[in-house]
N, CA, C and O atoms as a GROMACS GRO file, in nm:
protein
  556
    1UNK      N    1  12.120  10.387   9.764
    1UNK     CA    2  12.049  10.266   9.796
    1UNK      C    3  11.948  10.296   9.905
    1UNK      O    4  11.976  10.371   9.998
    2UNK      N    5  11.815  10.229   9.893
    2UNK     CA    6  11.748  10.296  10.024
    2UNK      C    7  11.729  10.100  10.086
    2UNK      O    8  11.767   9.996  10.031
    3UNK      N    9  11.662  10.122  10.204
    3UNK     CA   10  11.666   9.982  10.233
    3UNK      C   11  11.562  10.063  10.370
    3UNK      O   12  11.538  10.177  10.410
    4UNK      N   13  11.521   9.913  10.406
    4UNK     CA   14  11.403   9.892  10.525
    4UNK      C   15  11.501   9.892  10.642
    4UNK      O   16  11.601   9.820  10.647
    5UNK      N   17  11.455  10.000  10.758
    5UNK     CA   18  11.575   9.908  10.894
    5UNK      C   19  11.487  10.012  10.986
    5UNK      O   20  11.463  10.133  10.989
    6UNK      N   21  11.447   9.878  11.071
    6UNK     CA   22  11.327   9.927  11.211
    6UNK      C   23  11.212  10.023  11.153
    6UNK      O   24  11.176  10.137  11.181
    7UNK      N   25  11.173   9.932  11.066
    7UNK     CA   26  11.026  10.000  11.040
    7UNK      C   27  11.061  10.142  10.927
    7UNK      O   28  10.952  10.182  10.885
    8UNK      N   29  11.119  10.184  10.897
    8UNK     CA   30  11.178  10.321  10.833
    8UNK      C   31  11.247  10.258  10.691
    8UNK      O   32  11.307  10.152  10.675
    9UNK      N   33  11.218  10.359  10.601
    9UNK     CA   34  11.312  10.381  10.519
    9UNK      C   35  11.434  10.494  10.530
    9UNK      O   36  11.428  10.614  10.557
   10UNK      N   37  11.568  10.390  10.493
   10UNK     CA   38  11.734  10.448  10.503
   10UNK      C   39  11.783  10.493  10.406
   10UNK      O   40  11.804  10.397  10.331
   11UNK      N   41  11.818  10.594  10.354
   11UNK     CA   42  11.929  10.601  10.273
   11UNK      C   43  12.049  10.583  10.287
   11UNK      O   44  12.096  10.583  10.400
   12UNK      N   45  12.144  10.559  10.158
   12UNK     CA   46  12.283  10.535  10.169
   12UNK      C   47  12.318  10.698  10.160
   12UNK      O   48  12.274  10.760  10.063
   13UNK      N   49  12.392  10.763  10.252
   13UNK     CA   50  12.452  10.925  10.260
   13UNK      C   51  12.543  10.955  10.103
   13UNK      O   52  12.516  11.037  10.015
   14UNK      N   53  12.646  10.864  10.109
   14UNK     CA   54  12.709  10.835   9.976
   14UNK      C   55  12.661  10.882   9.862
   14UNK      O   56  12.702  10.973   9.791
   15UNK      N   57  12.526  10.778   9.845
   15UNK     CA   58  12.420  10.770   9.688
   15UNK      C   59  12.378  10.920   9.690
   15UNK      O   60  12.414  11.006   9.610
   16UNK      N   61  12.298  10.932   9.792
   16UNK     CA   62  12.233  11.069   9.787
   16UNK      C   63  12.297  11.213   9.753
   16UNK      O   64  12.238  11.310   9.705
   17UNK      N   65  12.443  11.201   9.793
   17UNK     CA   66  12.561  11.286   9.737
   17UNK      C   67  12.579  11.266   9.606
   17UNK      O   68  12.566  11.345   9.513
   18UNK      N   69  12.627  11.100   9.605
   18UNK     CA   70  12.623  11.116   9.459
   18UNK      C   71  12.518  11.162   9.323
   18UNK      O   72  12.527  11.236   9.225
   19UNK      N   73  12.428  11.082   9.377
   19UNK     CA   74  12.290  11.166   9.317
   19UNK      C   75  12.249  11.324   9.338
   19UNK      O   76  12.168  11.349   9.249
   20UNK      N   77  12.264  11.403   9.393
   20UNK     CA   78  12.272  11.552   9.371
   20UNK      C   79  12.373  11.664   9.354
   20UNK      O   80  12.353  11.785   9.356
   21UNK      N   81  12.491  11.593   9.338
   21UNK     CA   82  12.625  11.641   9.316
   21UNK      C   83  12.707  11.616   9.130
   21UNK      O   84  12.679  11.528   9.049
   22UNK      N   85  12.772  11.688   9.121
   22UNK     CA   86  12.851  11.617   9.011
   22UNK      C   87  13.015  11.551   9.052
   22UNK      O   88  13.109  11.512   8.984
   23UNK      N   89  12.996  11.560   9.159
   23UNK     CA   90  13.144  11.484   9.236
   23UNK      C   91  13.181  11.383   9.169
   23UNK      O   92  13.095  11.299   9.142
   24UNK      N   93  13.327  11.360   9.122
   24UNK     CA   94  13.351  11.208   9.079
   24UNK      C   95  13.360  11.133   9.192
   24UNK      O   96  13.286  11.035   9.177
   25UNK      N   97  13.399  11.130   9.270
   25UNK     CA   98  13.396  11.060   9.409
   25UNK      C   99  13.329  11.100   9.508
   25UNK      O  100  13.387  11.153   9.603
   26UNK      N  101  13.172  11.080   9.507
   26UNK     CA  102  13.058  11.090   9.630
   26UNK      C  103  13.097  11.066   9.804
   26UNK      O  104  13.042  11.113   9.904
   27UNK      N  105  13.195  10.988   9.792
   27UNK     CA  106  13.285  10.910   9.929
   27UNK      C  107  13.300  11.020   9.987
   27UNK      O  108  13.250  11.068  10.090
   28UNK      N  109  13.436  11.090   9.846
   28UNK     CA  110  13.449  11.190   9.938
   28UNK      C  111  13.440  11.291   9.949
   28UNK      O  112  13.516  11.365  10.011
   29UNK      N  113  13.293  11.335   9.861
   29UNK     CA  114  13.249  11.456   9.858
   29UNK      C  115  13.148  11.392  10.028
   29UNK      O  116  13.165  11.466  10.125
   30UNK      N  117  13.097  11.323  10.040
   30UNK     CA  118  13.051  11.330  10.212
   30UNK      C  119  13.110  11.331  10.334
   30UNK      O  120  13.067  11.375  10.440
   31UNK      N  121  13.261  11.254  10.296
   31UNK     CA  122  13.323  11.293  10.432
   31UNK      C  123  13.359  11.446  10.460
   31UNK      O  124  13.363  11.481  10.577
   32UNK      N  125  13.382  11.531  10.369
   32UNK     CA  126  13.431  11.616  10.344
   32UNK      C  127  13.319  11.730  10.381
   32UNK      O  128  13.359  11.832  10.438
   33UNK      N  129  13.210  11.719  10.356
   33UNK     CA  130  13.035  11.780  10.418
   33UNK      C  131  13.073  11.747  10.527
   33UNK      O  132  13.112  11.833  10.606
   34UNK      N  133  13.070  11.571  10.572
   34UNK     CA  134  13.032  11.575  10.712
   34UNK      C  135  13.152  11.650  10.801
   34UNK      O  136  13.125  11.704  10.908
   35UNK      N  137  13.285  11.649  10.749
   35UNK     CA  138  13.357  11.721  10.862
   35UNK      C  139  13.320  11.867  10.863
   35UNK      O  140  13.361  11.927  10.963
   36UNK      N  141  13.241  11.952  10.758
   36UNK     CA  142  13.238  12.081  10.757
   36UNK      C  143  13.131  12.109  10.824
   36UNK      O  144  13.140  12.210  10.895
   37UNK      N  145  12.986  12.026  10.826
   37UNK     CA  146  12.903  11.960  10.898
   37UNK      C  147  12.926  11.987  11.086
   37UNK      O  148  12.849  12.058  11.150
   38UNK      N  149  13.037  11.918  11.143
   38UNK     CA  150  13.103  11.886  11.250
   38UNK      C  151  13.133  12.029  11.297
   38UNK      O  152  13.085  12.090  11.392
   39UNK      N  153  13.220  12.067  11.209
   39UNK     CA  154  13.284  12.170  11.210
   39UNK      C  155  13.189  12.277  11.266
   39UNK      O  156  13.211  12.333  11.374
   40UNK      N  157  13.067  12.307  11.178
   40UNK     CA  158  12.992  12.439  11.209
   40UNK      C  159  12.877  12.366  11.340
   40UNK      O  160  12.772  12.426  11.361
   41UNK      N  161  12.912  12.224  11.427
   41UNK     CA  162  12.789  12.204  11.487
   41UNK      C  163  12.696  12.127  11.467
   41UNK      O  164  12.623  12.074  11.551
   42UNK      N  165  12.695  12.113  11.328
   42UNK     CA  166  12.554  12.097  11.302
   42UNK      C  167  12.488  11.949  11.337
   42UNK      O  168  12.560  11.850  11.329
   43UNK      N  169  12.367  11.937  11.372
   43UNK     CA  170  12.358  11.759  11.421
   43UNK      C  171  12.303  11.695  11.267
   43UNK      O  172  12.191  11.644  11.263
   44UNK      N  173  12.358  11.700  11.186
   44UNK     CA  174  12.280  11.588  11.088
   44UNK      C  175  12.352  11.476  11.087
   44UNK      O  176  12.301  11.365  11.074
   45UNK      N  177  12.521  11.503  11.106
   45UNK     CA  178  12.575  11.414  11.099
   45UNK      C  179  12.524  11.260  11.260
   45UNK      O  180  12.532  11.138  11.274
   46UNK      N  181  12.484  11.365  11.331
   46UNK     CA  182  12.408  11.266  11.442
   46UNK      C  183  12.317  11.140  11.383
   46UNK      O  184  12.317  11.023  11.422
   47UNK      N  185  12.242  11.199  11.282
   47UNK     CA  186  12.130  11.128  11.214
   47UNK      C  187  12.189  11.053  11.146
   47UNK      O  188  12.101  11.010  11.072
   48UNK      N  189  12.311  10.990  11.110
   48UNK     CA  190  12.355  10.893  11.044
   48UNK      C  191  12.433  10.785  11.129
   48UNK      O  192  12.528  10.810  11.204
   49UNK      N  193  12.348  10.591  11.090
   49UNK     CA  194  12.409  10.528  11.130
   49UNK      C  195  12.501  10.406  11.027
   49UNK      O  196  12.469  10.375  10.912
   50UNK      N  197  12.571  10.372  11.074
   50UNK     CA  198  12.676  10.285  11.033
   50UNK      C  199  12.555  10.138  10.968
   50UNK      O  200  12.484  10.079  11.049
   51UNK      N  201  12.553  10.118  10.882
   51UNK     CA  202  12.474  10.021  10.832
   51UNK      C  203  12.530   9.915  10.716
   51UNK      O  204  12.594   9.976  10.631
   52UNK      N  205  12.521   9.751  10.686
   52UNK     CA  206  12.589   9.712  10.636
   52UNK      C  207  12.496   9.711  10.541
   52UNK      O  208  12.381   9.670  10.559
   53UNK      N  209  12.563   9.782  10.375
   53UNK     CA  210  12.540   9.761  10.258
   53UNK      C  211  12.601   9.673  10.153
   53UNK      O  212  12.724   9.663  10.150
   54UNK      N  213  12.530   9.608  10.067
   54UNK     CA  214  12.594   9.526   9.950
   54UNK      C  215  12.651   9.599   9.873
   54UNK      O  216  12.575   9.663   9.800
   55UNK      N  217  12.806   9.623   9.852
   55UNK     CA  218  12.904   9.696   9.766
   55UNK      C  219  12.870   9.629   9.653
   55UNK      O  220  12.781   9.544   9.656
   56UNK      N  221  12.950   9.665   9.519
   56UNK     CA  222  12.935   9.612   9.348
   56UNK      C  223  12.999   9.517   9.370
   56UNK      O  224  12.966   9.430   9.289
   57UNK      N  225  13.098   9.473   9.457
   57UNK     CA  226  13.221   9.365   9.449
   57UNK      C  227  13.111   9.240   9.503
   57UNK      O  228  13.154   9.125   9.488
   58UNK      N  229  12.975   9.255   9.563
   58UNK     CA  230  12.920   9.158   9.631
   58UNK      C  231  12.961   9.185   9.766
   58UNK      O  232  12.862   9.176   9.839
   59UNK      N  233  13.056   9.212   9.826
   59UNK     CA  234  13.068   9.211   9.967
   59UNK      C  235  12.997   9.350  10.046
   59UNK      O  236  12.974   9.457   9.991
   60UNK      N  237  12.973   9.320  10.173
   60UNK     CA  238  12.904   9.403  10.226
   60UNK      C  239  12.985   9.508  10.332
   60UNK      O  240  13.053   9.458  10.422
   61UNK      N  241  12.977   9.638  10.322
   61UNK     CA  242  13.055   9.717  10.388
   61UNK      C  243  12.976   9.828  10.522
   61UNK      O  244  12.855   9.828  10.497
   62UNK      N  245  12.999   9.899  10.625
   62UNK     CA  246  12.921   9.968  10.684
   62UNK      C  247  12.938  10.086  10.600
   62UNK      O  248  13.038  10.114  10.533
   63UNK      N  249  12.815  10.163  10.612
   63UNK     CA  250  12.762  10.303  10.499
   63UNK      C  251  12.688  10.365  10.582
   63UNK      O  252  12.599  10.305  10.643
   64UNK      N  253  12.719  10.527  10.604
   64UNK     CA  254  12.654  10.592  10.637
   64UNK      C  255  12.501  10.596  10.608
   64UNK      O  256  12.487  10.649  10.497
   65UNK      N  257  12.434  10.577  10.637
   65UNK     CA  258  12.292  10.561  10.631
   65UNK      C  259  12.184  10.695  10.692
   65UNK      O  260  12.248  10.742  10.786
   66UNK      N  261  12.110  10.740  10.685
   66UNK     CA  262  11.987  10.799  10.721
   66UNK      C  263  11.859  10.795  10.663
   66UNK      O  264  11.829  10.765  10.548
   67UNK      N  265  11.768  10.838  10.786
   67UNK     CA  266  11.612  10.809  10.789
   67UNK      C  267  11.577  10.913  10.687
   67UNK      O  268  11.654  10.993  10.634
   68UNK      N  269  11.419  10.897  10.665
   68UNK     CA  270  11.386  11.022  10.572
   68UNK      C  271  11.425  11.130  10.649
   68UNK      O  272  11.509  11.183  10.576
   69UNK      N  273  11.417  11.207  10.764
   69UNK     CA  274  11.429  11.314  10.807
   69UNK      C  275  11.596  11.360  10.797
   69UNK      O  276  11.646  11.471  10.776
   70UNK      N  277  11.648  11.245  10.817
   70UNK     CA  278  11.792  11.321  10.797
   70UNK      C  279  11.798  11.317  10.670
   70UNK      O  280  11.823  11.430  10.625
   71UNK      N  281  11.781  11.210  10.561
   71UNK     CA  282  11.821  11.270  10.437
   71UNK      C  283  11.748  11.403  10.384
   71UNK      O  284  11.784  11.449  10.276
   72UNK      N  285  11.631  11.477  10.468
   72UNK     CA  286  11.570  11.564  10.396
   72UNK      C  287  11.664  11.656  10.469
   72UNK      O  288  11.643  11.768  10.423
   73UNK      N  289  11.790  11.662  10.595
   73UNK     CA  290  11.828  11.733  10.636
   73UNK      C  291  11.968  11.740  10.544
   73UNK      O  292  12.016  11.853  10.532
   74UNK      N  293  12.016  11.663  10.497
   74UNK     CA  294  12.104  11.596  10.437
   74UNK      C  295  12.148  11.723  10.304
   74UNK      O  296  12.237  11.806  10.285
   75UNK      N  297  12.021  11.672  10.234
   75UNK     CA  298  11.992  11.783  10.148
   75UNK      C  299  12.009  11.906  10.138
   75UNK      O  300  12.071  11.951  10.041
   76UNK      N  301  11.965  11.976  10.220
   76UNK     CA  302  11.920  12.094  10.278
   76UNK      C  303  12.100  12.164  10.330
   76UNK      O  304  12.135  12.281  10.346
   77UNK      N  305  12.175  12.040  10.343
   77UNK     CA  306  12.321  12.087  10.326
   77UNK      C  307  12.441  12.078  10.224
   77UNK      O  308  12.560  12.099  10.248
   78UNK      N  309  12.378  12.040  10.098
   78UNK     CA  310  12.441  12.014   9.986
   78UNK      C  311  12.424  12.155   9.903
   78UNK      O  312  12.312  12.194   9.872
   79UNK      N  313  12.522  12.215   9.876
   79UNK     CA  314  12.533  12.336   9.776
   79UNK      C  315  12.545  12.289   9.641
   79UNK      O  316  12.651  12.274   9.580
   80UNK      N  317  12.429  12.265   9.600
   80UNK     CA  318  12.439  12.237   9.395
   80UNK      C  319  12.298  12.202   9.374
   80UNK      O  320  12.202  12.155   9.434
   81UNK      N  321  12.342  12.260   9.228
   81UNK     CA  322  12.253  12.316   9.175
   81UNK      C  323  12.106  12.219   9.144
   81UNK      O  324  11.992  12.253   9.113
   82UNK      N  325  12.170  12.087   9.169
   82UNK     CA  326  12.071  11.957   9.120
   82UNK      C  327  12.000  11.946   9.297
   82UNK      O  328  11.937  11.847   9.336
   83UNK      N  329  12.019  12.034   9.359
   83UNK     CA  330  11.962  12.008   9.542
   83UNK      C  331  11.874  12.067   9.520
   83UNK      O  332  11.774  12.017   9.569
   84UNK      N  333  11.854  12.171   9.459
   84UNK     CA  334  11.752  12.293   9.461
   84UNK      C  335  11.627  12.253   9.454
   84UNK      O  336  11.555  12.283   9.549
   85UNK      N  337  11.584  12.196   9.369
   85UNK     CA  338  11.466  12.154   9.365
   85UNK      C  339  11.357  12.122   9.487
   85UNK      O  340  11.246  12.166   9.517
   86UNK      N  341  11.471  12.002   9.551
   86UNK     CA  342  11.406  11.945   9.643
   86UNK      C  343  11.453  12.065   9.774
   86UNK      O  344  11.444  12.036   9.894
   87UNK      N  345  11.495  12.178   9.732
   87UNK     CA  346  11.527  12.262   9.875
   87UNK      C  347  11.364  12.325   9.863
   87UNK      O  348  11.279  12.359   9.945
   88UNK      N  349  11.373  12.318   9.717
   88UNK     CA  350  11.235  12.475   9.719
   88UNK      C  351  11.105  12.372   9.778
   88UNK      O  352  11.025  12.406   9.865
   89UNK      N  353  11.106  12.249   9.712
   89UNK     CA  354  11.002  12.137   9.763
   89UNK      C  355  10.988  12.118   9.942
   89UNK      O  356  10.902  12.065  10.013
   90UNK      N  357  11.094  12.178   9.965
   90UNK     CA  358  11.056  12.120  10.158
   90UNK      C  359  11.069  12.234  10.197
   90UNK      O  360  11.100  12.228  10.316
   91UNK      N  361  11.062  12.364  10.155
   91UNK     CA  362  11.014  12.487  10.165
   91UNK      C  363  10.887  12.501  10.142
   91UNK      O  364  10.822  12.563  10.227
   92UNK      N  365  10.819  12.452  10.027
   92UNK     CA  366  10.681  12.464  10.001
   92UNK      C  367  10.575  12.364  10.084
   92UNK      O  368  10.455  12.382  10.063
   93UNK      N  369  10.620  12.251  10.185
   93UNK     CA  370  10.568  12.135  10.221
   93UNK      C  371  10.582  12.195  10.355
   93UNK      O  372  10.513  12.136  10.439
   94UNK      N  373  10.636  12.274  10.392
   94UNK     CA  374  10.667  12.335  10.546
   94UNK      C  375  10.595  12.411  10.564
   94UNK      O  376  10.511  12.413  10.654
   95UNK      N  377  10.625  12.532  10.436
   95UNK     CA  378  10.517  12.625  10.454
   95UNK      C  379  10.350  12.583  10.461
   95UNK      O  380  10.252  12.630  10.519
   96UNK      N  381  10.372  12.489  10.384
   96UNK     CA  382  10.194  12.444  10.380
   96UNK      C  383  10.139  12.372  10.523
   96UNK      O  384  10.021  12.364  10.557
   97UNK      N  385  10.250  12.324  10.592
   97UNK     CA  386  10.206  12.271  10.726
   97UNK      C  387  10.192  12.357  10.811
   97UNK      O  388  10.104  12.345  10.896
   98UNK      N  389  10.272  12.460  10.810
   98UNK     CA  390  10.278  12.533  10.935
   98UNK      C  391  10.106  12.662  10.872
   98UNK      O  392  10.052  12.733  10.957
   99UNK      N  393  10.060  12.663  10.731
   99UNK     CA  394   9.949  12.741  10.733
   99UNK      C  395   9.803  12.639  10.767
   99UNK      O  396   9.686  12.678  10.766
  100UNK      N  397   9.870  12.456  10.803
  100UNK     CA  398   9.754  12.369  10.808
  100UNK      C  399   9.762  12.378  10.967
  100UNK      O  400   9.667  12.334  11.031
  101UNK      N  401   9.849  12.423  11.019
  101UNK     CA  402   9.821  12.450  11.207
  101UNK      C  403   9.740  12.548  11.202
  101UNK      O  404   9.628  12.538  11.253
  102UNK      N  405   9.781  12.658  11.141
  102UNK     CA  406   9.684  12.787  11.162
  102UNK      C  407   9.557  12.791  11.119
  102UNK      O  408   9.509  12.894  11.167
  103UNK      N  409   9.476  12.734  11.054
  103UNK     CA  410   9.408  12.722  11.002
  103UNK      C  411   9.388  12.504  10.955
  103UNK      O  412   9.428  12.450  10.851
  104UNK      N  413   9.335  12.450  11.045
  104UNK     CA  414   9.335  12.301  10.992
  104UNK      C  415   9.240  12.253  10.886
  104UNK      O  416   9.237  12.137  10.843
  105UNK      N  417   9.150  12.369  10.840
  105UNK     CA  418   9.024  12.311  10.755
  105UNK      C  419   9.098  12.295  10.624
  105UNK      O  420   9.055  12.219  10.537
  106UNK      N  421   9.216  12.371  10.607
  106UNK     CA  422   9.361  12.390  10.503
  106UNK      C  423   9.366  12.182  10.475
  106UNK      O  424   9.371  12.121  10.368
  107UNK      N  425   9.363  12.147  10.565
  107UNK     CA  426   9.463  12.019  10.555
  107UNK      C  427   9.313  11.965  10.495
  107UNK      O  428   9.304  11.965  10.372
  108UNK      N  429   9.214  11.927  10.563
  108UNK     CA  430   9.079  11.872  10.491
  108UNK      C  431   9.090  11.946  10.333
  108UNK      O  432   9.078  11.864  10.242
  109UNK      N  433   9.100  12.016  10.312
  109UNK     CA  434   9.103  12.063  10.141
  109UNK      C  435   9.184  12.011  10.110
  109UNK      O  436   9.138  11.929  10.031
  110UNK      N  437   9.298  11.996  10.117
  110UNK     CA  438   9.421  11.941  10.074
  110UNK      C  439   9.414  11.780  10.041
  110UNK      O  440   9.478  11.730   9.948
  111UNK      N  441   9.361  11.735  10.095
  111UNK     CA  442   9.331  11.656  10.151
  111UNK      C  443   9.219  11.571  10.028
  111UNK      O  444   9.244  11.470   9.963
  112UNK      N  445   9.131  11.630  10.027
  112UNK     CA  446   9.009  11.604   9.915
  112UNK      C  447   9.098  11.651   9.779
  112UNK      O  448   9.113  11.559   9.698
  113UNK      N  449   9.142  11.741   9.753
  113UNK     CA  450   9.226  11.811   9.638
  113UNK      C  451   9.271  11.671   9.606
  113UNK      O  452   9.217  11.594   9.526
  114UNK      N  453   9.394  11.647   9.694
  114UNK     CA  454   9.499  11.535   9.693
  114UNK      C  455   9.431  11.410   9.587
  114UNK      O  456   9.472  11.383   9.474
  115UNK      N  457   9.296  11.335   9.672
  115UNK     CA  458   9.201  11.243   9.629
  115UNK      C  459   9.152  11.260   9.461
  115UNK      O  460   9.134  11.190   9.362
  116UNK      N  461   9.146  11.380   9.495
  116UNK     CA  462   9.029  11.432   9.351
  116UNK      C  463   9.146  11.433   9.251
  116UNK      O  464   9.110  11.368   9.153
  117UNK      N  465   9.258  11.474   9.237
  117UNK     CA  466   9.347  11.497   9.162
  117UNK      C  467   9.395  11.293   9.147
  117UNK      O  468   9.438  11.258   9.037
  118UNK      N  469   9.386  11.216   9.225
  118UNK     CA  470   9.441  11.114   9.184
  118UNK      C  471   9.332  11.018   9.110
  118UNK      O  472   9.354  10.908   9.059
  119UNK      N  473   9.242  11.068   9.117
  119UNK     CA  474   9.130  10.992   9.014
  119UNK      C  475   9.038  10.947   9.117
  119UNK      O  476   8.968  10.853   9.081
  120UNK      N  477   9.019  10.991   9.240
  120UNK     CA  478   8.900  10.892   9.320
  120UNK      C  479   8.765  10.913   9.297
  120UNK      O  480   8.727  11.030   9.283
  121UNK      N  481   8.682  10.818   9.291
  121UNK     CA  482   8.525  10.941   9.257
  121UNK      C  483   8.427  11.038   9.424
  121UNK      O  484   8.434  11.012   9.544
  122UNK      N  485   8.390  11.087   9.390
  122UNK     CA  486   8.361  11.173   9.498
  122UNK      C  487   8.311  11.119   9.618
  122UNK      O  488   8.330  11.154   9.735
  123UNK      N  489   8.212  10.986   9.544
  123UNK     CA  490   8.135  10.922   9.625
  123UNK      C  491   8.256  10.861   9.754
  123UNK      O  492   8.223  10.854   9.873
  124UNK      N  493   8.364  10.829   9.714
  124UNK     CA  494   8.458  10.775   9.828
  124UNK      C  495   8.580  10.848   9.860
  124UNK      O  496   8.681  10.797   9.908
  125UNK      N  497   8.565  10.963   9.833
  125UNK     CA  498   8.652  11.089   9.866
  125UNK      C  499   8.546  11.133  10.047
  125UNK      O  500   8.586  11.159  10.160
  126UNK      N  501   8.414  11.121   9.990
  126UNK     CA  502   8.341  11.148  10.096
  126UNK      C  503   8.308  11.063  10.212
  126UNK      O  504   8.272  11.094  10.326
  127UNK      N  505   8.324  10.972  10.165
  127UNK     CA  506   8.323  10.806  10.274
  127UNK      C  507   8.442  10.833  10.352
  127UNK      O  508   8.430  10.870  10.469
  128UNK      N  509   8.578  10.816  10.290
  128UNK     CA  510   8.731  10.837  10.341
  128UNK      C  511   8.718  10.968  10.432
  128UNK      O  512   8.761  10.950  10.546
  129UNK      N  513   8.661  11.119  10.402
  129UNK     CA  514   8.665  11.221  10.472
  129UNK      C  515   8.560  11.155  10.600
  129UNK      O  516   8.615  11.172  10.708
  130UNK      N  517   8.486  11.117  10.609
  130UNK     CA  518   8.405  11.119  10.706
  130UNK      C  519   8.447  11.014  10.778
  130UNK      O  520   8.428  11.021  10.899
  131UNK      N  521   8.510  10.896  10.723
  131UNK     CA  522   8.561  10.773  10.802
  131UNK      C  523   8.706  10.880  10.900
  131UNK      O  524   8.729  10.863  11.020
  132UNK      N  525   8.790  10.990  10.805
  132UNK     CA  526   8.861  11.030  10.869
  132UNK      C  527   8.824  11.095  11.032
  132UNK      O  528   8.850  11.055  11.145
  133UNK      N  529   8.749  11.215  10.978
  133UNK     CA  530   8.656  11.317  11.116
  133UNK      C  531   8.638  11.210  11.224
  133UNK      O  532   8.702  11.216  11.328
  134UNK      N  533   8.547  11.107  11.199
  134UNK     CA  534   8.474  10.982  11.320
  134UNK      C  535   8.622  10.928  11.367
  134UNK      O  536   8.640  10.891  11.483
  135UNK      N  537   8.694  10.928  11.298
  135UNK     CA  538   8.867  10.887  11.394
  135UNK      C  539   8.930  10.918  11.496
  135UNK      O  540   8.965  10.865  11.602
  136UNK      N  541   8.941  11.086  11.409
  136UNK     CA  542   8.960  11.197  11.488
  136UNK      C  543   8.892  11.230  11.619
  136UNK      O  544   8.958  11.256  11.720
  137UNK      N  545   8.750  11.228  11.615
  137UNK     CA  546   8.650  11.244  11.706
  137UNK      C  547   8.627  11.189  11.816
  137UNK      O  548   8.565  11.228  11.915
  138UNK      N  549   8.722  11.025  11.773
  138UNK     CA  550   8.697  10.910  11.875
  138UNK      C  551   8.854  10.891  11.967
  138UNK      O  552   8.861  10.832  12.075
  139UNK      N  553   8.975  10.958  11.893
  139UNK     CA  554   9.076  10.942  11.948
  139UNK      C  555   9.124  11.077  12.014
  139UNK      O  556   9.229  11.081  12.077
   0.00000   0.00000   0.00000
């Protein structure tokens, strides 16, 4: 379940297990992470708060919850085979940031690419880039 809370989107910890796992019981394939989680240190389990969700019964229960950053951390601690994807995806989105520090003219291409690939016409690919720069310039 994802839901709005302080400006952010949450996930339910649960769903997200259940959704990249084949666990019959997601419950407690996460408690079972998060104590191994605990166990080795690790802070993701920090990144999760107690949040009241609408169960199937209608009633509402507290659910581990996290922001995008913890569920992308979330991830990143699930061993199966349906995680992978999105492991190699925030491998390739990292790497591309950390070569848009070294080089920022990277992110302006990317950037126009991004536009051009979603159908914009050039004429306001070039308006948007230049409305961007004068932003930049002024802040």
């Amino acid at each position: 379940m994802l839901l709005i809370f302080q400006n952010e989107w949450w996930f339910s910890v649960v769903d997200v297990c259940g959704a990249l796992t084949d666990s019959i019981d997601s419950g407690a394939y996460w408690r079972k992470l998060k104590q191994r989680l605990n166990e080795e240190g690790s802070e993701v389990v920090t990144f999760c708060h107690g949040l009241k969700l609408e169960a199937s019964d209608g009633k509402k229960y507290e659910t581990d919850c996290v922001n995008t950053e913890g569920v992308f951390r979330i991830i990143q601690s699930i061993p199966s085979p349906k995680a992978e994807p999105f492991k190699r995806w925030l491998a390739k989105v990292g790497y591309e940031r950390v070569q848009e520090i070294e080089d920022p003219e990277l992110a302006t291409k990317r950037t126009r690419a991004l536009y051009k690939a979603k159908g914009y016409p050039d004429s306001w690919i070039e308006k948007r880039m230049r409305g961007i720069e004068i932003r930049e310039t002024l802040t």
